[in-house]
N, C-alpha and C positions, 0 to 999 in steps of 0.2 A: 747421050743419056747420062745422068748423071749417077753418081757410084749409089748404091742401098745402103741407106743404115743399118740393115742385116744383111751380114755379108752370109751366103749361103754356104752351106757345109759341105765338103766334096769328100767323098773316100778318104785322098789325100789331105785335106785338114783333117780329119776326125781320127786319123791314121798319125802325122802328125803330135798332137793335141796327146794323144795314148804315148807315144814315142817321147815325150818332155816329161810324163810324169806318172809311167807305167802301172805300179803298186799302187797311186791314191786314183787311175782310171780305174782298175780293175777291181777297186775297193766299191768306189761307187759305184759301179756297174752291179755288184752284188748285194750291196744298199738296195739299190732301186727294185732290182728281180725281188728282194725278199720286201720291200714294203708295197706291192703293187701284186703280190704273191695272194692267193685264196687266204682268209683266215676270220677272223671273225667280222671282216668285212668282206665281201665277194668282192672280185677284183676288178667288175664292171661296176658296182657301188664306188670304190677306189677312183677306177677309172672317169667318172661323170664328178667327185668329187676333186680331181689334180685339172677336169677342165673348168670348171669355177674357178678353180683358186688360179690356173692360168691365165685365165682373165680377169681377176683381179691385180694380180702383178703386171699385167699386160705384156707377155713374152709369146714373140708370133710364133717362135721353134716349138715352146711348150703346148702352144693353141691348136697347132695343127698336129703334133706329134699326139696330145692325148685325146683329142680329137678323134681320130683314125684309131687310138688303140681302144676308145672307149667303144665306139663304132665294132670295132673286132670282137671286144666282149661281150656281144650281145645288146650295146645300148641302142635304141631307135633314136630317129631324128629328135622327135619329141621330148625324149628323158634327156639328151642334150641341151636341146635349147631350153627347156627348164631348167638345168643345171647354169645355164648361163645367165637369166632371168632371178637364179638366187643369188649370181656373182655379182650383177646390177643390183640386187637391193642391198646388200650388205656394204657393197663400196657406199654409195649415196646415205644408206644408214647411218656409215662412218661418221659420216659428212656433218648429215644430222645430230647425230649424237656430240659430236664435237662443236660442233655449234655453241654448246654450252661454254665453252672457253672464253668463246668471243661476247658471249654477253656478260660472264662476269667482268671482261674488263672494261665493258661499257657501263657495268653500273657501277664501279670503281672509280672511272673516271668521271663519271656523273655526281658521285657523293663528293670527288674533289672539287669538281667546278663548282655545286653547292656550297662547300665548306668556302671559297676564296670568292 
């Protein structure tokens, strides 16, 4: 079988990984607890929105870790896969939206062919 491009996380990396750079683990670790923490967003709203955005970055660790915590928050199956249904429109919106780029160079290049 051939090796994963995500190599899975055991105790011992994630232990590891803490032990190379103790103060900025334990930094983000307190990052995370206070932006994922109740406040003027409930933290199953949080939660349904870091799994959007984890699908839009496309990170299977983040996909299934907020997955499950959104899950624990109270999200049902439904407000997930909605949440991911608005990950899907905004990535392709991107898309959309930037589109524009490619046709101003088309009509750039069309006023030079014009002009020669």
């Amino acid at each position: 079988m051939a090796d994963s491009l995500y190599h899975p996380t055991t105790p011992e990396i994630a232990q590891h990984r803490k032990d190379l750079a103790p103060g900025i683990h334990d930094a983000f670790e307190a990052f995370s607890r206070a932006v994922f923490a109740d406040g003027a967003l409930p933290e199953q709203t949080k939660q349904l929105i870091a799994v959007a955005v984890a699908h839009t970055t496309q990170c299977p660790f983040c996909i299934r870790g907020h997955t499950r915590l959104a899950h624990r928050a109270g999200a049902t199956d439904e407000q997930i896969m909605e949440a991911i249904w608005v990950a899907a429109e905004m990535r392709a919106g991107g898309a959309y939206a930037h589109s524009t780029l490619a046709i101003d160079v088309l009509e750039k290049q069309a006023d030079r062919d014009r002009a020669s």
